[in-house]
Backbone as CSV, one residue per row, in Angstrom:
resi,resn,N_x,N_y,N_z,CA_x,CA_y,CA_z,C_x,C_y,C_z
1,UNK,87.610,138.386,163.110,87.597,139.833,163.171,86.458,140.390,162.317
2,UNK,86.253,139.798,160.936,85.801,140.273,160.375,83.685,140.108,160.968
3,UNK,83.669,138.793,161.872,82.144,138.532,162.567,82.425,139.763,163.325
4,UNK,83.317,140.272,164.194,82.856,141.468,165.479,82.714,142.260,164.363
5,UNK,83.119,142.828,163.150,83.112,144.492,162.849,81.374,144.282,162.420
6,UNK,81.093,142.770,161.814,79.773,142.832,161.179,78.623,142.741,162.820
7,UNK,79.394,142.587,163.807,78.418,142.370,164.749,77.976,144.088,165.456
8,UNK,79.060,144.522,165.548,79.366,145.809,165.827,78.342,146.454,164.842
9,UNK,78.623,146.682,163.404,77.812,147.213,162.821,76.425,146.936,162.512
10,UNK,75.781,145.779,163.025,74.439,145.416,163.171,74.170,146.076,164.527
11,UNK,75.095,145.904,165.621,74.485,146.633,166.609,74.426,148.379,166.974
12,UNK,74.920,149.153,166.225,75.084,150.322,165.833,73.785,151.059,165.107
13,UNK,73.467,149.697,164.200,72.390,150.406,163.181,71.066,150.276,164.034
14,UNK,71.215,148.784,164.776,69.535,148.978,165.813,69.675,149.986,166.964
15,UNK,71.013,150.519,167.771,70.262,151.413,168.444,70.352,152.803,167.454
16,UNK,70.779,152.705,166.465,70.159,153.723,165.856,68.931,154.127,165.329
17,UNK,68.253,152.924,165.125,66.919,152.629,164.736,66.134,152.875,165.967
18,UNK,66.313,152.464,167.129,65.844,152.477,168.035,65.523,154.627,168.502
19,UNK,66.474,154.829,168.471,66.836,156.176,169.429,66.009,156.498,167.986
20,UNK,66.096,156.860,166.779,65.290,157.070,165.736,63.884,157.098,165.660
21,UNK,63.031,156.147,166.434,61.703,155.955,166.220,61.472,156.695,167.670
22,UNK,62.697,156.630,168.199,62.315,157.720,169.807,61.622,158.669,169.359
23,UNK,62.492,159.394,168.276,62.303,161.324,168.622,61.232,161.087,166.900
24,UNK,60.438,160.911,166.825,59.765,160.551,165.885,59.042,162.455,165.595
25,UNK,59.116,163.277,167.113,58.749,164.821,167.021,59.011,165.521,165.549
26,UNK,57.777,166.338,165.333,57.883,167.217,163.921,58.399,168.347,164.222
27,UNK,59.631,169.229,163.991,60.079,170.392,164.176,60.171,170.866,162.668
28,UNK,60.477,172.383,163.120,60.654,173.284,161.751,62.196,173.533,161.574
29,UNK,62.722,173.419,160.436,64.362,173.576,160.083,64.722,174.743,159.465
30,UNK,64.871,175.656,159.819,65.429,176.891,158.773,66.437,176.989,159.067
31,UNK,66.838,176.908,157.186,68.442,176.610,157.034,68.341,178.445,156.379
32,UNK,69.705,178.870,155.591,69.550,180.386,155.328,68.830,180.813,153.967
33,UNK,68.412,179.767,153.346,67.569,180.644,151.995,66.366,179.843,152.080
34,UNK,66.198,178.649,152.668,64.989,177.919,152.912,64.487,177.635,154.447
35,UNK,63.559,177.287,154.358,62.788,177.016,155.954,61.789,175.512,155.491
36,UNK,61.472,174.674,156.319,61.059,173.538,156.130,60.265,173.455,157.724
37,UNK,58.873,173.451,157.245,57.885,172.891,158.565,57.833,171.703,158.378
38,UNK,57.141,171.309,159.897,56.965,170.155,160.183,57.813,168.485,159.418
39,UNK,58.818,169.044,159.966,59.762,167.509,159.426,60.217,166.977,160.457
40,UNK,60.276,165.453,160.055,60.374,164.410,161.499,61.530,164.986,161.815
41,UNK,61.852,164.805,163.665,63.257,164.850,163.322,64.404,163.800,163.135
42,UNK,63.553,162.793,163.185,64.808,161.640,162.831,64.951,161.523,161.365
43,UNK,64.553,162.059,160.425,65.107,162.926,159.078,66.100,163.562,159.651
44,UNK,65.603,164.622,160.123,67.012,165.839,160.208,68.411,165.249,160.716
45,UNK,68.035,164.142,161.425,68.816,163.831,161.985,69.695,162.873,161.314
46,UNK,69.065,161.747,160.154,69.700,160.915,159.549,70.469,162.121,157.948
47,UNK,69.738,163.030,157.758,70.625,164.377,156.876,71.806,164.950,157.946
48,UNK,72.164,165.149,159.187,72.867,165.523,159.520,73.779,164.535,159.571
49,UNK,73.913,163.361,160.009,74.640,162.162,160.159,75.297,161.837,158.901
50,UNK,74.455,162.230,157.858,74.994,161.824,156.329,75.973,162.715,155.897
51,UNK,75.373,163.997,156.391,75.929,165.032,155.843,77.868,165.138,156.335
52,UNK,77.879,164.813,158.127,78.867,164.203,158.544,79.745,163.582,158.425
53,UNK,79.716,162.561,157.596,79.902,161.287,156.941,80.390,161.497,155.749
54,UNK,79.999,162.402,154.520,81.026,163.120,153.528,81.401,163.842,154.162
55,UNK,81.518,165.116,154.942,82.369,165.674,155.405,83.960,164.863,155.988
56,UNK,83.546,164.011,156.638,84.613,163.016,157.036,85.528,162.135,156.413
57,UNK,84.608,161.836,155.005,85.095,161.204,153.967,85.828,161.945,153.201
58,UNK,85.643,163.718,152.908,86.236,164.050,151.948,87.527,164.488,152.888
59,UNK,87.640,164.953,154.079,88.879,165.216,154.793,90.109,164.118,154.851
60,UNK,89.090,163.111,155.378,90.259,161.841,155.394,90.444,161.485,153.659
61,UNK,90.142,161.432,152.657,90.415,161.353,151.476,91.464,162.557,150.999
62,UNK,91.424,163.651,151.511,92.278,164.668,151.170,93.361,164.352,151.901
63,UNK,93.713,164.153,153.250,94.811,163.621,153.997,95.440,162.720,153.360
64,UNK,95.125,161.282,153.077,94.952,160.008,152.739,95.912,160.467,151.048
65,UNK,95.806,161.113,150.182,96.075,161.844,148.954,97.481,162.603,149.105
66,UNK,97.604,163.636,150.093,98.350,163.945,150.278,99.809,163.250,150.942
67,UNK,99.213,162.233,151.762,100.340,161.562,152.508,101.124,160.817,151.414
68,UNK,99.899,160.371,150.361,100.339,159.210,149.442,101.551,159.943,148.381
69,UNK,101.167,161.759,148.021,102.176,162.205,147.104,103.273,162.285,148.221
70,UNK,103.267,163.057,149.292,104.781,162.893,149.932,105.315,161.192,150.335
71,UNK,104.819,160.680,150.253,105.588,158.745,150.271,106.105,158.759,148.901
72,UNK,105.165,159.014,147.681,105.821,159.063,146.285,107.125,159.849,146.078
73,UNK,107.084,161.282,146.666,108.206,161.790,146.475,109.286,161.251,147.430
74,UNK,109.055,161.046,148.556,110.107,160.587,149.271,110.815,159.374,148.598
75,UNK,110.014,158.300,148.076,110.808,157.223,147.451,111.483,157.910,146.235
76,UNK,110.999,158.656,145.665,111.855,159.365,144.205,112.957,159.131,145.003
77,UNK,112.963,160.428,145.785,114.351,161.130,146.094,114.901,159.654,146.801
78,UNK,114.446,158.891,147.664,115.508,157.818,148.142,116.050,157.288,146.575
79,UNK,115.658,156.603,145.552,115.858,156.117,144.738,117.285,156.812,144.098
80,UNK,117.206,158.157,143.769,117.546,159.197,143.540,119.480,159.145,144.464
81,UNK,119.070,159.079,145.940,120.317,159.142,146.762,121.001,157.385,146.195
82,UNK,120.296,156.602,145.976,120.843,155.152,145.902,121.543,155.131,144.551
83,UNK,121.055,155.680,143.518,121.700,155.493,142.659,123.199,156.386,142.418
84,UNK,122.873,157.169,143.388,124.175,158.541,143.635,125.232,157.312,144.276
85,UNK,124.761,157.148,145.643,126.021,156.248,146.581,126.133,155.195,145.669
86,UNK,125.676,154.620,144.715,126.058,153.194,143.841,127.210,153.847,142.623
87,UNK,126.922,155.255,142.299,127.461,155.477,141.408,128.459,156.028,141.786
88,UNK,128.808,156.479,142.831,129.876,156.947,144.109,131.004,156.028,144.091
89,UNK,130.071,154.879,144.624,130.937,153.412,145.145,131.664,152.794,143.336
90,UNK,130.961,152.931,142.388,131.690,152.553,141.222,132.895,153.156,140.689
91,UNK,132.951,154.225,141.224,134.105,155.242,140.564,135.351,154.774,141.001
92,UNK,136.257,154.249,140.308,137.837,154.145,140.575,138.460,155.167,140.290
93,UNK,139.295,154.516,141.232,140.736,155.566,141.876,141.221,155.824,140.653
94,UNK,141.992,156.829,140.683,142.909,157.661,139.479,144.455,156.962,139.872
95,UNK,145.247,156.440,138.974,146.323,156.624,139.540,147.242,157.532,139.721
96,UNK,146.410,158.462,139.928,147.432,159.824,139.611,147.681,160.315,141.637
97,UNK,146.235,159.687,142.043,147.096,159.539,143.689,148.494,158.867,144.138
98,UNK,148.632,157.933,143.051,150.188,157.055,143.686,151.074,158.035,143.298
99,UNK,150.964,158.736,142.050,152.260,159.429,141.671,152.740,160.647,142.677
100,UNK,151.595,160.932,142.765,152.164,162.030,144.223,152.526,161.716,145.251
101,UNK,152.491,160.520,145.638,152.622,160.319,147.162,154.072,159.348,146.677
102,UNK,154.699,159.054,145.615,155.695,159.294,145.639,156.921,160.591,145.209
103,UNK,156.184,161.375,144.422,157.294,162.537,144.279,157.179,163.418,145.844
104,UNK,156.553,162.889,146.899,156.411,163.919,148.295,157.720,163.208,148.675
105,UNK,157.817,161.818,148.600,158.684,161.414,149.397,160.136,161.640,148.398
């Protein structure tokens, strides 16, 4: 498994390399407080991809965080119910049930 993910990811990075030296074209980028002439665009393009890539990282890291505190709390509280039904199940009877169920009769 671990040869396909490394094969996969060698073949990912050459046609990326590839389609990369394609668009080799100089365009102008104006973003809102700056403007940038003549930049390749397979720059812009490997800044957008990156830029992507933390974006993606910090979402799934925030998910990933959150799931992990509700699993934490959920085991509290199971822990929490187990020691209730254990401490449930320990409690003996009173004999004060027998005495009534003979003064009924």
């Amino acid at each position: 498994m671990k040869l396909v993910k490394i094969f996969v990811f060698l073949t990912v990075i050459l046609v990326m390399l590839v389609f990369l030296m394609r668009n080799a074209n100089r365009v102008s980028v104006d973003l809102i407080l700056v403007q940038y002439d003549q930049v390749s665009l397979a720059v812009v393009m490997i800044f957008t991809v990156a830029i992507g890539i933390l974006i993606g990282f910090g979402v799934s890291l925030s998910t990933i965080l959150a799931t992990k505190a509700d699993n934490r709390s959920i085991r509290l509280k199971n822990r929490q119910l187990t020691e209730e039904v254990n401490n449930l199940r320990n409690v003996g009877i009173d004999d004060d049930i027998y005495d009534l169920s003979e003064e009924e009769e």
